[in-house]
N, C-alpha and C positions, 0 to 999 in steps of 0.2 A: 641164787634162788629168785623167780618170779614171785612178786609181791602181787598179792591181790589188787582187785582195781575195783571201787563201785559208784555208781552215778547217786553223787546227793541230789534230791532232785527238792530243789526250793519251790516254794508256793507263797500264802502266808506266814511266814517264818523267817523275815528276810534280819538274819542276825545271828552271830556266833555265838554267844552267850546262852547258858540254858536250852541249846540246841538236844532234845534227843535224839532224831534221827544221827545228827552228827557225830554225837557224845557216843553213839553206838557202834557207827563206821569205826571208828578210830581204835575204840577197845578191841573190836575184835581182828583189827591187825589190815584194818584195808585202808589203802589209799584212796582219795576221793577224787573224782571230776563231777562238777558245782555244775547243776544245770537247772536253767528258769524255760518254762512255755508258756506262753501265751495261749491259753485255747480259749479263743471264742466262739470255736466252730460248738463245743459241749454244750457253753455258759450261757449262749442262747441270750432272750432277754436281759440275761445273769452278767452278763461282761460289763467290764469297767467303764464308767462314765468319763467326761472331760477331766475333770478335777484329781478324781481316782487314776487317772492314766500319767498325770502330769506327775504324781506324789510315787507312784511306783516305778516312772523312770528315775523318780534323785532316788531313791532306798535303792535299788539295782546297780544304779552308778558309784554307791555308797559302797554297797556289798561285793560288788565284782574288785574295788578297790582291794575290800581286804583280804579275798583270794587270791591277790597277786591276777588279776586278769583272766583268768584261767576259766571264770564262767562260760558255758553255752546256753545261748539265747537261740531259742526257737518261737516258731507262731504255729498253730495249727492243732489238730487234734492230737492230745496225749496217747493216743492210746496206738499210733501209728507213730508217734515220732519217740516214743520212749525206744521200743526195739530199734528202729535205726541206727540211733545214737550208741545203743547197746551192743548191737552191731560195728559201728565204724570204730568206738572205741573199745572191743573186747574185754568191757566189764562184767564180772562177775554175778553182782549184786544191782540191785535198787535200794535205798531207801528215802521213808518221806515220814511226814510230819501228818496225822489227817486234819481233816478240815470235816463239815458236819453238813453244808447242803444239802439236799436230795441229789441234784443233781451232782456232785463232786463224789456221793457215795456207791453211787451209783458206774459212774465212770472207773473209780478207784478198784473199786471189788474186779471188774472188769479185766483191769490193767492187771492185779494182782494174782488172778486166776490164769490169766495168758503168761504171766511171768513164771511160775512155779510150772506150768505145763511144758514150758521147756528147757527149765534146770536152772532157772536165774533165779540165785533166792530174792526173797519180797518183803519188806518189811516195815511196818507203820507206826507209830509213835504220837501219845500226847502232849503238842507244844504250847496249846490255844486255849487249853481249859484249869481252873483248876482241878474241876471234879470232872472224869469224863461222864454221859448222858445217865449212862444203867448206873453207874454209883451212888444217884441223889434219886431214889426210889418212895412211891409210897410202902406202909408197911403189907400192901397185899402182893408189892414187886410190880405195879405198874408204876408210870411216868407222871409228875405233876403236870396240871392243866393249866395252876393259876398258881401267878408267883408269888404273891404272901408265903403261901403254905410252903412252897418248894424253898423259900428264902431259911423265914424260920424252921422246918421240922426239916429241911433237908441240910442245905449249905452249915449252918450254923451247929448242927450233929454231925459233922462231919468230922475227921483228922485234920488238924494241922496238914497243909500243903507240905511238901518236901522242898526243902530250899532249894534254891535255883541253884543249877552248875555252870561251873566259873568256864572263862571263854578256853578251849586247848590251847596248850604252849607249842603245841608242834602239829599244825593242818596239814603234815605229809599229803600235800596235793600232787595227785599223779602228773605228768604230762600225756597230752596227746595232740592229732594233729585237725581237729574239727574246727574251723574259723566262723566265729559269727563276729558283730556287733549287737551294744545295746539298740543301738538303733535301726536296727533290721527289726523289731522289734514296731517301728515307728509311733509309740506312746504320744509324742510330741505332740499335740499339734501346729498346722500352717500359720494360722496366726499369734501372733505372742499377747494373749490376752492373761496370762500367769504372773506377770510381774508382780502382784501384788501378792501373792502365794509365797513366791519365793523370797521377798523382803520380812516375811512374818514365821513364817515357820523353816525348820530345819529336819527333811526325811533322812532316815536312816537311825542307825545304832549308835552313834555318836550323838544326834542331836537327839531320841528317844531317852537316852542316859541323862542329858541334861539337861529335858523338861521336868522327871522325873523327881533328879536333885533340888532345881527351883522353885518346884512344889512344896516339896517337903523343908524347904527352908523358909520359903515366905508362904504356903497358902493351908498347911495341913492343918493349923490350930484353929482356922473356921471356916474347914470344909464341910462339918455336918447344916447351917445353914447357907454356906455362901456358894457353895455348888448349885446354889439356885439362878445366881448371877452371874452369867458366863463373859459381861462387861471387868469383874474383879480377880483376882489374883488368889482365888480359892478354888475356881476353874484348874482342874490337873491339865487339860488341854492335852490329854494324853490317849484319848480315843484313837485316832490314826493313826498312832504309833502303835497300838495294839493291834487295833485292824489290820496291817501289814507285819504285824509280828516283828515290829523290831523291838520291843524288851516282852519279855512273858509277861505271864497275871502272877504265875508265880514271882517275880524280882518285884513287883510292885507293893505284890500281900507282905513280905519281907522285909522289903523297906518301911513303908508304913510300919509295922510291927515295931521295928527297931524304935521305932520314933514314939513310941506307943505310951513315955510316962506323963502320965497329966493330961492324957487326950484319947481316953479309951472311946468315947461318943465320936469322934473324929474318923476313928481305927473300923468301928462300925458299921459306918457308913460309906467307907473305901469297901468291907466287905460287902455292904448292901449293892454297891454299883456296879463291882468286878460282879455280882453273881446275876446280876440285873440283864448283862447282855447275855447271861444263858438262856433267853426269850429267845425263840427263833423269829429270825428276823421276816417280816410280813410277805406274801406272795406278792407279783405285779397286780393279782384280779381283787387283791381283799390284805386291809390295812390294819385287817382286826385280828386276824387267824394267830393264834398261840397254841402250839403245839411243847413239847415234853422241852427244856432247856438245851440247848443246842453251844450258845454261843458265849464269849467274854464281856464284849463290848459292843453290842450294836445296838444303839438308839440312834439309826441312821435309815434314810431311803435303802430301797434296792438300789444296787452299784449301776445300774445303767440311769436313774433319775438324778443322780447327785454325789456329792463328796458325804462322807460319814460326818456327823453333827459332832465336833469335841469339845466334849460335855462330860466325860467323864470326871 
């Protein structure tokens, strides 16, 4: 019997754990081929700056690891190099994870309509949020403007998140025969001005896991003041690893949870900040613009002026 085949197609999301596009391939009986693109041709403005480019080659290096190698690395616009791929490796299926920019929904819908038009099913998933956007509604069913109100009368009325899903025991990763490298890719840059990036932080799902845990062992009990001073060890330093999706908001709300007796003001204000980057993050023309909550974690520049602020 021919086993289904379908392109997991990575973005921000770079992590097995709590994966739902993943978590879905797998239940419904298909094999996967892991593939990352690079579009800068979409992201316009929007593409990844130095700092951003250098942290998503180690989480890709991180992640192609624990596929066994088997990632495809592309550059170019999504919406020509998905059927190719789809093409060379006769898969089935797509799926993905969404993400909330204008621009990225805008692309996506795109892709997704070209997909179903010629018999590839299409399929998207929330990995980035805890609440998706129309969830956290005022009571007439429009979108908050201003985040107090959307904090308290939306996030905080909300359901309990659903706990995070554990990473698969068995990634039935298909084979095929499409060769790339991460560094076809060329994230790097010519000069080695990152040495100090790389002696301080740890990209990917393994070092995301274990900011996580050192938080919660030395900094959760005076995080509700000390997240003010990102020189102390109350600092989660876990923005960039949200930003690229290597643990959910969901494993973080959960964890904290867990940790929750004697530090409910603590627990609080972990809710305050995961719900803080559902602010969509500011245009290039205007630093002020807040539209309806969009995001987890970004109290950061646009990606093409700098690295995300981890502040979280």
């Amino acid at each position: 019997m021919t086993l289904k085949t379908a392109l997991l197609w990575f973005r921000q999301d770079l992590r097995l754990t709590d994966n739902p596009a993943l978590i879905h391939a797998l239940q419904q009986g298909y094999q996967i081929i892991p593939v990352f693109i690079l579009d800068d041709d979409n992201a316009g403005v929007w593409k990844h700056g130095g700092a951003s480019r250098w942290w998503l080659h180690e989480s890709l290096k991180s992640l192609n690891r624990a596929v066994s190698g088997r990632m495809i690395f592309r550059s170019g616009d999504a919406r020509k190099i998905l059927p190719d791929i789809l093409e060379q490796t006769h898969a089935q299926a797509v799926f993905w994870n969404r993400l909330y920019e204008p621009w990225r929904v805008t692309r996506d819908k795109e892709i997704k309509a070209a997909m179903k038009d010629k018999g590839i099913e299409a399929e998207t998933f929330n990995a980035a949020l805890l609440w998706e956007p129309w969830e956290v509604l005022k009571d007439d069913g429009t979108p908050y403007k201003v985040f107090t109100p959307f904090y308290r009368r939306g996030c905080l009325s909300r359901p309990e998140p659903a706990p995070p899903a554990l990473p698969p025991h068995d990634l039935k990763l298909a084979s095929h025969n499409v060769f790339s490298t991460l560094e076809d890719l060329k994230l790097l840059p010519a000069i080695h001005w990152y040495g100090g990036m790389t002696d301080t932080w740890q990209p990917g799902e393994a070092g995301a896991k274990a900011r996580l845990a050192s938080f919660l062992d030395d900094g959760l009990r005076g995080y509700k003041e000390g997240r003010n001073r990102p020189d102390q060890e109350f600092v989660s330093r876990l923005s960039p690893h949200l930003h690229f999706g290597e643990i959910s908001p969901r494993t973080v709300w959960h964890a904290a949870k867990e940790r929750e007796v004697d530090i409910s003001p603590p627990m609080i204000s972990i809710v305050f900040a995961l719900s803080w980057a559902g602010e969509s993050s500011p245009t290039p023309s205007s630093t002020t613009t807040r539209t309806y909550p969009k995001r987890r974690c970004r109290r950061n520049l646009p990606p093409s002026r700098g690295m995300m602020t981890p502040m979280l």
